[in-house]
ROLO-634862 format. One record per residue: x negated, z, y of N, C-alpha, C in turn. Coordinates in steps of 0.05 Angstrom, whole numbers, plus 5000, padded with zeros to 4 digits. Example, Ala and Ser with C-alpha at 12.3 -4.5 7.8 and 13.67 -1.06 7.14 Angstrom:
2
n.c1|n.c3|n.c2|ca.c1|ca.c3|ca.c2|c.c1|c.c3|c.c2
4736|5156|4886|4754|5156|4910|4736|5156|4934
4743|5142|4955|4727|5143|4979|4742|5157|5001
***
This chain:
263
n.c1|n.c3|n.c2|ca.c1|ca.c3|ca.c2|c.c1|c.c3|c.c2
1232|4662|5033|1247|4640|5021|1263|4649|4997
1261|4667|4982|1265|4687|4959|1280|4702|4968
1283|4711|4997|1308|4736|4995|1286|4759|4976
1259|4763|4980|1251|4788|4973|1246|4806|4989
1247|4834|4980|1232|4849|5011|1201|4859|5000
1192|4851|5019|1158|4833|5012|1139|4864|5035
1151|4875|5047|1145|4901|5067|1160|4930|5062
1167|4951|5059|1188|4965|5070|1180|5000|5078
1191|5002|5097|1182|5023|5106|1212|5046|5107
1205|5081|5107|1234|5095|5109|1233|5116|5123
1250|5115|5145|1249|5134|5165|1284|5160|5149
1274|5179|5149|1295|5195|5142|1309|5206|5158
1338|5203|5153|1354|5211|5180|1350|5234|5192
1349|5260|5171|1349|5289|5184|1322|5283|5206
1309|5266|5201|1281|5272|5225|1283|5264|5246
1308|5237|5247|1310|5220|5274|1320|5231|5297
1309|5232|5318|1306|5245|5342|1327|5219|5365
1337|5221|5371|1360|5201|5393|1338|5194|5414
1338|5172|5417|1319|5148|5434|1295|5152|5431
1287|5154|5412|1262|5153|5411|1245|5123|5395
1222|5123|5397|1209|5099|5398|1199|5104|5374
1205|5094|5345|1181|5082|5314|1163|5065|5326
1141|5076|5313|1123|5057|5310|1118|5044|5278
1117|5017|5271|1117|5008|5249|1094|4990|5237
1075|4998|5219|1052|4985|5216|1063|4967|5189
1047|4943|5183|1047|4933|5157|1023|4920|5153
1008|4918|5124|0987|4899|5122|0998|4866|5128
0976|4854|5140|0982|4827|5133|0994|4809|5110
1011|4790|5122|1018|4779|5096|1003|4756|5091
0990|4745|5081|0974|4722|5072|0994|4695|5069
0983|4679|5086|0997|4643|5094|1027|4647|5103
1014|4668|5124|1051|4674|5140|1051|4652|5165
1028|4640|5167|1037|4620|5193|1058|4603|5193
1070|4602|5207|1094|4581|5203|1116|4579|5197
1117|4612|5179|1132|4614|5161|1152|4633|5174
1183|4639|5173|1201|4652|5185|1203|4671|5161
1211|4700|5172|1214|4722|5159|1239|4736|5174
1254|4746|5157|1280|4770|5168|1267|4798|5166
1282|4816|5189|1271|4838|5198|1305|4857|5190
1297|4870|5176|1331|4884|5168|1328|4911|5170
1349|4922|5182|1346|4958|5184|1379|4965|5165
1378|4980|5150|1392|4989|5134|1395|5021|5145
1417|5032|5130|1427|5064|5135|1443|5066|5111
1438|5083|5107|1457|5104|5081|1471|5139|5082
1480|5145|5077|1496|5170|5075|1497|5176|5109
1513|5162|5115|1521|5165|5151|1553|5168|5141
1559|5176|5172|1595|5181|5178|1595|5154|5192
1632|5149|5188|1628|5121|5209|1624|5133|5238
1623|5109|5242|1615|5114|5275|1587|5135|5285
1580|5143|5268|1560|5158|5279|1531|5147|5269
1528|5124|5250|1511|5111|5244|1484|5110|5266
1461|5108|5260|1438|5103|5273|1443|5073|5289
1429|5064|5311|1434|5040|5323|1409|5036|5332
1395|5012|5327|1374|5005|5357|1389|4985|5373
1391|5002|5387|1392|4991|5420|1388|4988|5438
1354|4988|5439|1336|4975|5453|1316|4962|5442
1310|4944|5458|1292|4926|5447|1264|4937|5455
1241|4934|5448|1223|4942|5443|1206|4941|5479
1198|4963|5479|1176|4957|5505|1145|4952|5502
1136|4951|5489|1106|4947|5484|1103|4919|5494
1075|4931|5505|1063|4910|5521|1032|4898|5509
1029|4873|5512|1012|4868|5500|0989|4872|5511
0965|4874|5513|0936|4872|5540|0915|4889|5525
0909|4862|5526|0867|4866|5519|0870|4871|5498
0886|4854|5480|0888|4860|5449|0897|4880|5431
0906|4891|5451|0927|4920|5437|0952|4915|5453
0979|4935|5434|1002|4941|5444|0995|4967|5460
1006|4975|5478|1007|4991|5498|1050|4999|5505
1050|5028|5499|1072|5047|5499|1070|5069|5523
1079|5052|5549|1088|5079|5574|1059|5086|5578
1033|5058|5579|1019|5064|5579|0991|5079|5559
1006|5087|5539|0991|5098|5519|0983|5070|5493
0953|5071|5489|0949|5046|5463|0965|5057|5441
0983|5040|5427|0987|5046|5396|0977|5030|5387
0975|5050|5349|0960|5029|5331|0979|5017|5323
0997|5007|5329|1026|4981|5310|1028|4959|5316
1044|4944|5295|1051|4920|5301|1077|4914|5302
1093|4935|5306|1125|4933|5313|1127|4959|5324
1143|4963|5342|1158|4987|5352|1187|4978|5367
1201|4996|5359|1234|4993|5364|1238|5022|5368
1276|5021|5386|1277|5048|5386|1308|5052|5377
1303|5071|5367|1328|5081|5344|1353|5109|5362
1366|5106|5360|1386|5130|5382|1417|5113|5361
1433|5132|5379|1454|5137|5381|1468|5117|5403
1491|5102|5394|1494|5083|5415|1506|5094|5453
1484|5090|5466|1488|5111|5496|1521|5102|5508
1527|5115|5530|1546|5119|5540|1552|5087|5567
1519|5082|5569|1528|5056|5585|1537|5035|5582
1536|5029|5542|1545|5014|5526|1559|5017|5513
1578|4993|5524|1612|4977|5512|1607|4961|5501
1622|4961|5471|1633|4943|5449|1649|4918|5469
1638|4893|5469|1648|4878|5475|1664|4858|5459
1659|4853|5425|1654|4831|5410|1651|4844|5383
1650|4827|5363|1644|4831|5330|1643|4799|5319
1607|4798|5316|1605|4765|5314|1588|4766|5290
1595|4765|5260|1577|4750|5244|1569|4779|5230
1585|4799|5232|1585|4831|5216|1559|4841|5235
1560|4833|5269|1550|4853|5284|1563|4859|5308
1556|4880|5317|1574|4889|5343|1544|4871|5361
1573|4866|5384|1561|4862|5402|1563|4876|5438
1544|4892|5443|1549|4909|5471|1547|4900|5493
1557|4904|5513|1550|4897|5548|1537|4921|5554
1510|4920|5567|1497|4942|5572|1507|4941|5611
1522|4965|5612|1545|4963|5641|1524|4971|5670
1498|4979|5656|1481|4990|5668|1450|4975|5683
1456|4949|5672|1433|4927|5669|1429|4922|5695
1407|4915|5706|1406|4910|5734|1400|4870|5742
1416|4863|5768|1420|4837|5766|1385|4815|5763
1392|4796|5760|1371|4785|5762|1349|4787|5780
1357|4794|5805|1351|4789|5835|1375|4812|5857
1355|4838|5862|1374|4850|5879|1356|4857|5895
1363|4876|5919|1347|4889|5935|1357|4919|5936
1324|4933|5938|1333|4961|5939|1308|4967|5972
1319|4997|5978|1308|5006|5998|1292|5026|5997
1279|5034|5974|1252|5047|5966|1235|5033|5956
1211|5035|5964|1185|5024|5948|1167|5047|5955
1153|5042|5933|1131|5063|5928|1101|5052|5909
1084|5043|5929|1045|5040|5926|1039|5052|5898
1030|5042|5872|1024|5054|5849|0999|5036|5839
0982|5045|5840|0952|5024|5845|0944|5022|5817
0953|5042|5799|0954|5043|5768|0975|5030|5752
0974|5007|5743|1002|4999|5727|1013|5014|5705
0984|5017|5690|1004|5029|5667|1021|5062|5683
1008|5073|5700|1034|5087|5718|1054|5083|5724
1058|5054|5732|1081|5041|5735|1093|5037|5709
1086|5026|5694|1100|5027|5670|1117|5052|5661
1096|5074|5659|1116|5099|5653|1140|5107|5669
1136|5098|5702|1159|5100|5711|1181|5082|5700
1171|5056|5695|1196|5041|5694|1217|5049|5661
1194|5061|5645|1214|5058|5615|1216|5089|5622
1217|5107|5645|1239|5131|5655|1260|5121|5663
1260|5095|5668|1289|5081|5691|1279|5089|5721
1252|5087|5720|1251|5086|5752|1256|5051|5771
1263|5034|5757|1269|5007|5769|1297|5020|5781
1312|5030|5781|1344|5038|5789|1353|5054|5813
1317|5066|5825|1307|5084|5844|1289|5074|5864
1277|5054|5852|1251|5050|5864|1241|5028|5859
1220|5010|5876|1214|4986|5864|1188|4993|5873
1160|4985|5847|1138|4995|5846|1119|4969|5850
1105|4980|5870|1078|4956|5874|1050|4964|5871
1031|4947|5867|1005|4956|5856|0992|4952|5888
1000|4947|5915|0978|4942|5929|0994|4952|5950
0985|4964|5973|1001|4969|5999|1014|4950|6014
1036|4956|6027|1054|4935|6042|1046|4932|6071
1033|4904|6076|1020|4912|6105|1046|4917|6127
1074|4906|6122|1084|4917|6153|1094|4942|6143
1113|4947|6165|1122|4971|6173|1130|4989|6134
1125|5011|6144|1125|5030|6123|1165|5039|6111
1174|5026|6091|1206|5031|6079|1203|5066|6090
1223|5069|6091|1249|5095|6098|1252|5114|6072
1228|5120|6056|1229|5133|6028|1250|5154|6028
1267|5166|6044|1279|5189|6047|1306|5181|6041
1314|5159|6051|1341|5149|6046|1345|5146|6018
1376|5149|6014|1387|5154|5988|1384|5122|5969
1371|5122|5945|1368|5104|5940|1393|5079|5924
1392|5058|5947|1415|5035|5934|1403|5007|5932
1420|4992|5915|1408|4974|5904|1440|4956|5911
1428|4932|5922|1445|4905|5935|1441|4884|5918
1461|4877|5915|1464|4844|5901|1447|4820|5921
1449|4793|5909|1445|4776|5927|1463|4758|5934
1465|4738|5943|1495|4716|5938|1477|4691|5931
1501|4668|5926|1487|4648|5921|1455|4636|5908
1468|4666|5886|1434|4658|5868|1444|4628|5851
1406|4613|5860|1422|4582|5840|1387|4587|5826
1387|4571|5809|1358|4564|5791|1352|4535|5786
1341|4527|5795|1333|4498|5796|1308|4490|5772
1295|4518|5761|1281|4514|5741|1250|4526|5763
1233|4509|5776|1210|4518|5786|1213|4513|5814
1248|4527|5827|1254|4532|5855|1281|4552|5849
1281|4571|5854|1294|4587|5861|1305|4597|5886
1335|4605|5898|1350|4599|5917|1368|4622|5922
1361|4641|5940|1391|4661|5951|1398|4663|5968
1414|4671|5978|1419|4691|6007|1429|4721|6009
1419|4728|6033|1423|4760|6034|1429|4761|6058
1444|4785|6066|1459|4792|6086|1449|4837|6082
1428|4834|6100|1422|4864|6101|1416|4882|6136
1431|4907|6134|1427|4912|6160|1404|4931|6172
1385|4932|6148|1363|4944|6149|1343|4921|6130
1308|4936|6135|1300|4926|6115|1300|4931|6087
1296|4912|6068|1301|4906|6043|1273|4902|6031
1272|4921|6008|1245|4898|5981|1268|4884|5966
1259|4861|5960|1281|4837|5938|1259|4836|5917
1275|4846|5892|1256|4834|5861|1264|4813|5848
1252|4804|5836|1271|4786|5828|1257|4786|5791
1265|4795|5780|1260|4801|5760|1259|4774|5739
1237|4760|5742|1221|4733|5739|1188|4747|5731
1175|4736|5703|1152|4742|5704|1131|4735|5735
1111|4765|5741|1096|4755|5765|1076|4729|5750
1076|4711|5773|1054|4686|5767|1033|4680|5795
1014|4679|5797|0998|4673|5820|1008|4645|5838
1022|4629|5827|1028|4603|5825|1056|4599|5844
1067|4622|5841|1100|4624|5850|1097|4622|5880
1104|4610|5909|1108|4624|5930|1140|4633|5939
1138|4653|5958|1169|4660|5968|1161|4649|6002
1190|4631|6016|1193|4633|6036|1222|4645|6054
1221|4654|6062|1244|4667|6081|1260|4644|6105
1274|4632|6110|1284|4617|6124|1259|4597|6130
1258|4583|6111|1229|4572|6109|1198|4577|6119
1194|4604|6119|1171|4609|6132|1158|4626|6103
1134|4617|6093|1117|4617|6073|1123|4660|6072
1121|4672|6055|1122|4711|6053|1109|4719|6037
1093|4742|6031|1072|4747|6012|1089|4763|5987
1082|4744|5963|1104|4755|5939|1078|4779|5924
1085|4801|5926|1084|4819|5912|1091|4827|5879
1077|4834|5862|1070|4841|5832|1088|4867|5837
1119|4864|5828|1130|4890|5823|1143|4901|5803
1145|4929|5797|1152|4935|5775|1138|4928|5755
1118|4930|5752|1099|4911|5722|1094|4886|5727
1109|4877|5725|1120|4841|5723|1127|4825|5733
1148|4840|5750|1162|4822|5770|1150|4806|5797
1173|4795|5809|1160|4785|5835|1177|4803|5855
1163|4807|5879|1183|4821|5895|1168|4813|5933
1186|4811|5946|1177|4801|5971|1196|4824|5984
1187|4829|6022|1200|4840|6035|1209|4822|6049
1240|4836|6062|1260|4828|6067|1272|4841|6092
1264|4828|6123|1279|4852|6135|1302|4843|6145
1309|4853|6161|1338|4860|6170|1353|4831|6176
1374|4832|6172|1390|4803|6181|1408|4792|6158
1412|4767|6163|1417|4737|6141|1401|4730|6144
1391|4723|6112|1364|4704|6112|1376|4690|6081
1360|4664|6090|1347|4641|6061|1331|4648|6047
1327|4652|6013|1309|4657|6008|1303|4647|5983
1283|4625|5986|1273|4613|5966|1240|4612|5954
1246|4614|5924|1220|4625|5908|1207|4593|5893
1188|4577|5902|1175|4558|5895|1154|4565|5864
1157|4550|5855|1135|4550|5834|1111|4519|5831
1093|4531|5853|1073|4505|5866|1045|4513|5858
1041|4504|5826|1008|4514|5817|0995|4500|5830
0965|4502|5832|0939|4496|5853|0937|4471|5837
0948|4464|5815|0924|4434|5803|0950|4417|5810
0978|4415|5818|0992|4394|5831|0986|4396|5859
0983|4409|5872|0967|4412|5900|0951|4394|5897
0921|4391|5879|0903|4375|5883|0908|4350|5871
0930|4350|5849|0927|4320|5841|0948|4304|5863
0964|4318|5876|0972|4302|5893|0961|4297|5925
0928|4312|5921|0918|4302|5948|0905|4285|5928
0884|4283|5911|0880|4259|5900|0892|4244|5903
0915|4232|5890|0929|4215|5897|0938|4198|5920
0941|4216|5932|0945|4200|5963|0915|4196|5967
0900|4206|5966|0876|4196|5974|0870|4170|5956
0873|4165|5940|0872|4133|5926|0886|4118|5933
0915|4126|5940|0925|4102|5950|0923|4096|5981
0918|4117|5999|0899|4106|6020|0877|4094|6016
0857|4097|5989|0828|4074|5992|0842|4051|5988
0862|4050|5960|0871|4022|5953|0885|4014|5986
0899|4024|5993|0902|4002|6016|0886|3992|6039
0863|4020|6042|0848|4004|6059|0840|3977|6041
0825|3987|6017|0818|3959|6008|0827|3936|6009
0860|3945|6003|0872|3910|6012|0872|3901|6038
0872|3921|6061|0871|3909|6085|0841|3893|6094
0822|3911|6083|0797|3902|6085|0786|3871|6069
0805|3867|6038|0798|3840|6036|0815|3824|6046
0835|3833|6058|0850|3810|6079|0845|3798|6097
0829|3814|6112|0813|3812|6140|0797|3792|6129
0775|3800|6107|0753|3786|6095|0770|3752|6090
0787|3748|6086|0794|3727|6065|0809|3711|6095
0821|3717|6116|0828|3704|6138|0807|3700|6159
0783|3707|6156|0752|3704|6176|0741|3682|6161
0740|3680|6129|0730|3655|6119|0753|3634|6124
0776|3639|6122|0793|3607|6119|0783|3590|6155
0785|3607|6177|0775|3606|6197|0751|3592|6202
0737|3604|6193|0702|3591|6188|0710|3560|6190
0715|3556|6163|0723|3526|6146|0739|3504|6172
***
């Protein structure tokens, strides 16, 4: 609230190494709940243009109470990575005394590629993926029961069409003349299902995170549901109550037209 700097840490340029990952520790700050803090990186005695940049955003993963780096535990509570601005990134903008980049290299929300490759170890997978193995390959933790992908073929990666987001239903189409793995780069959730021209498909944990289903050959529909187990049961509940309530009413109907009868 002060505009003080309350932390500060100093990396010296002659040491900085191009893409590489800081790790940054600080003590706690006492009655920080709630409270918003600015994160500022400064540079001094640079040329223009050749200035230090982070331009990636951090990969650490959280699990089992530690950050985790390509697989390896660190002891930090921040890590960023510091380089030289790469070659796949274009200056698009200058908004508010920051540049702003298009990374030309980013992969779509939802594409299909034609390698997959069985990796029963995640944090394995992990190391592949912060190599850029997502751009080659799409990684799963469990074997694919049908037919075995074409690993030999040169590896490409397909758009989808008519991606829409409905929020907890998701919607594409694809047009492929072989088979396809489709990711769709959506946190994995147990909760999610995929169907293929409406027929229910087993969604796969890919790349780390993702969701990813197979896809074979043709035009196909392909829509990703988000149907957790406890609306499943509150809506058989439900109908099951309002089937008792109506038997009930039929049953004191019956009851209430056998007495007027009687009389």
């Amino acid at each position: 609230a002060e505009n003080k700097v309350i932390r500060a840490k100093e990396i010296k340029l002659p040491d900085l190494k191009d893409n590489y990952y800081y790790s940054v520790s600080f003590e706690p700050i006492n009655d920080s709940q709630n409270k918003f803090y600015k994160f500022r990186i400064s540079t001094n005695d640079t040329e223009p243009g050749q200035a230090p940049t982070i331009w990636a955003s951090t990969t650490q993963v959280y699990k089992k109470g530690a950050y985790y780096l390509n697989g390896i535990k660190q002891n930090a509570t921040l890590m960023f990575k510091v380089g030289y601005t790469p070659e796949n990134l274009v200056k698009v903008s200058y908004l508010n005394d920051q540049y702003i980049y298009e990374n030309l290299e980013a992969l779509p929300r939802a594409y299909l590629i034609n390698q997959v490759k069985f990796i029963e170890n995640p944090d394995e997978i992990l190391l592949q993926m912060a190599e850029g193995g997502a751009y080659n390959t799409a990684y799963i933790e469990e074997p694919i029961n049908s037919n075995s992908f074409s690993n030999n073929q040169t590896p490409k990666i397909i758009g989808v069409e008519n991606f829409t987001d409905h929020g907890n239903k998701i919607t594409m189409e694809v047009n492929v003349i072989d088979k396809q793995f489709l990711v769709l780069t959506d946190n994995y959730l147990e909760d999610w299902t995929a169907y293929i021209d409406g027929k229910e498909t087993k969604v796969y944990r890919a790349n780390y995170i993702f969701k990813g289903i197979v896809v074979p050959e043709g035009e196909h529909s392909i829509t990703f549901k988000y149907e957790p187990e406890y609306l499943k049961i509150s809506l058989v509940v439900s109908v099951l109550f309002y089937l008792i309530g109506i038997g009930c009413f039929i049953i004191l109907s019956l009851q209430k037209r056998f007495r007027i009868k009687i009389r």
